[in-house]
C-alpha positions in Angstrom: -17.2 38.6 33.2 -18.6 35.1 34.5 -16.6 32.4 33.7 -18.0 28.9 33.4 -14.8 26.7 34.0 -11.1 27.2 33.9 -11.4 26.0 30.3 -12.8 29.0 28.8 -9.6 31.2 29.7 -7.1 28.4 28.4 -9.0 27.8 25.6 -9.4 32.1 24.3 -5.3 32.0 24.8 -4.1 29.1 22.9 -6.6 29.3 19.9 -3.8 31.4 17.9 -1.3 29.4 18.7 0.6 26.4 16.8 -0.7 23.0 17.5 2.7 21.5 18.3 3.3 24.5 20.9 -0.4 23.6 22.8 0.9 19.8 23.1 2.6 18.8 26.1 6.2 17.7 25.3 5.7 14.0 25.4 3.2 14.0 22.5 5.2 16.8 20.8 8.3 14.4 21.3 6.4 11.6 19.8 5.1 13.6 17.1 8.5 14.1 15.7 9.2 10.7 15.8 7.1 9.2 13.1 8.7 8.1 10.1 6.4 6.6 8.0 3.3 8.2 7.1 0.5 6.5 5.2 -2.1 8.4 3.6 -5.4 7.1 2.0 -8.6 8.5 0.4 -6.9 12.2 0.9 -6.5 15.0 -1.5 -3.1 16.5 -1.8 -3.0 20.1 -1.6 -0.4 22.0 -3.4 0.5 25.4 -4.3 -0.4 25.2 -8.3 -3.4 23.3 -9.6 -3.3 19.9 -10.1 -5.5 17.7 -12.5 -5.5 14.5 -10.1 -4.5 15.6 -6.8 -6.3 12.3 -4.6 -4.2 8.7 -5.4 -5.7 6.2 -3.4 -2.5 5.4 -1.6 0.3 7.9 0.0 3.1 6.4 1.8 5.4 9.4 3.2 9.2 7.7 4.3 11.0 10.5 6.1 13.6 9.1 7.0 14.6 7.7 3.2 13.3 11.3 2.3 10.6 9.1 -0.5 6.8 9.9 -1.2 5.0 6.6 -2.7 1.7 7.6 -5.2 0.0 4.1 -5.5 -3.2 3.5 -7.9 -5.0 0.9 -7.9 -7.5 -0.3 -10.9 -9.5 -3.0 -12.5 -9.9 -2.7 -15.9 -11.7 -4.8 -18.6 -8.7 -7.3 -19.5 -7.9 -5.6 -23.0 -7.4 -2.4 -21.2 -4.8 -3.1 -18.4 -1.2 -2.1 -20.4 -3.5 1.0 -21.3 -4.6 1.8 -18.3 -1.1 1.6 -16.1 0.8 3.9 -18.3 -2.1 6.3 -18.2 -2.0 6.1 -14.4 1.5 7.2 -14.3 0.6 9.9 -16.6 -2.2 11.4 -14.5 -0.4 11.8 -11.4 2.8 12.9 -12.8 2.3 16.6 -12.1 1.4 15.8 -8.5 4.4 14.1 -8.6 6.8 17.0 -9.3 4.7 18.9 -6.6 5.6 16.7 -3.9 9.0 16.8 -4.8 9.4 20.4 -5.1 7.0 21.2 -1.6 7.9 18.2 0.6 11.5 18.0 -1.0 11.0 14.0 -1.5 11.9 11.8 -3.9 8.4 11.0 -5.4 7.7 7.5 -7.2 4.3 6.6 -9.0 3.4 3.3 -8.7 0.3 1.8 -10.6 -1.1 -1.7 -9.6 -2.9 -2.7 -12.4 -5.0 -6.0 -12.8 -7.7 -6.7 -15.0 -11.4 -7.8 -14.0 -10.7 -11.9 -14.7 -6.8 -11.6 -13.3 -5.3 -11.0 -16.3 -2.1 -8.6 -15.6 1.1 -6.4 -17.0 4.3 -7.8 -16.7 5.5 -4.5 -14.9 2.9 -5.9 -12.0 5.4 -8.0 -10.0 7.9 -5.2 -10.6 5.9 -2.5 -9.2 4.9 -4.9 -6.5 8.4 -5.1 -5.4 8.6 -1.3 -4.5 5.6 -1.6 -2.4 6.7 -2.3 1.3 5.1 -5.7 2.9 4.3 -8.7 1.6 2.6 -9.1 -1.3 0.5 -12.3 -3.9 -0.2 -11.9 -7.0 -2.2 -15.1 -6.6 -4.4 -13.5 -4.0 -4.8 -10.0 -6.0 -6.0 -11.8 -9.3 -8.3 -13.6 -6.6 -9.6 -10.8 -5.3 -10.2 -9.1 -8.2 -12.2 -12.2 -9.9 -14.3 -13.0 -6.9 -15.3 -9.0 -7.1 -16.1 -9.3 -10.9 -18.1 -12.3 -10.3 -19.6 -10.7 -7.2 -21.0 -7.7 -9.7 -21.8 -10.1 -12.5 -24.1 -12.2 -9.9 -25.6 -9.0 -8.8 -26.6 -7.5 -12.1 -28.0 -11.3 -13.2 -30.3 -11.2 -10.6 -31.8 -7.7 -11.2 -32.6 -9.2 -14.9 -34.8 -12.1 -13.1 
């Protein structure tokens, strides 16, 4: 048996065993210390089959023992009511997943606003139970400037 390196016998031994176990104890240590996990652009996986399993925003709390499901739309403006209650319908199933395999406390928070600005009046309020700082001045700004960015796109195909 020829070995190349040292690494070859290390790495054959610790293949089968637990990640946290092949860390060295200061990055286990830190590991454990994380309280706040944010999560974006990632599928859920749960035990039963879920519908909608990917919102676009996770934020695990450990220590408050609280999983945050934010989704964030832009409508046309007549369908912005419409679309935040069907939100919170879509991911409720993942919903009672989390809470039943993470043992959390699971909230679904849509954030709604429609293509020219217009939005619900459960925005602010939802806002609120996001944590940072947050406008609705610059989010109705952001969401016009991108509808007026498409707009000017699709006119100048037409020319």
């Amino acid at each position: 048996m020829s070995l190349k390196n040292s690494n070859d016998i290390i790495g054959n031994r610790t293949r089968d065993l637990p990640v946290c176990s092949v860390l060295p104890y200061p990055l286990r240590h830190r590991a454990s210390l994380i309280i706040i996990i944010i999560m974006w652009n990632q599928a859920v996986n749960t035990d039963t089959e879920v519908t909608a399993s990917r919102p676009d925003i996770i934020i695990k709390n450990k220590k408050q023992k609280t999983c945050t499901l934010i989704d964030v739309a832009i409508p046309a403006d007549r369908n912005v009511v419409h679309k935040g209650s069907g939100k919170k319908l879509k991911y409720k199933s993942l919903c009672i997943e989390i809470q039943r395999m993470w043992n959390l406390k699971c909230a679904i928070i849509p954030i709604i606003i429609g293509a020219t600005g217009i939005v619900a009046r459960s925005l602010r309020k939802n806002l609120e139970a996001v944590p940072g700082k947050h406008s609705v001045d610059s989010l109705q700004k952001t969401a016009v400037l991108g509808t007026s960015h498409i707009i000017r796109k699709v006119l100048q195909c037409e020319t």
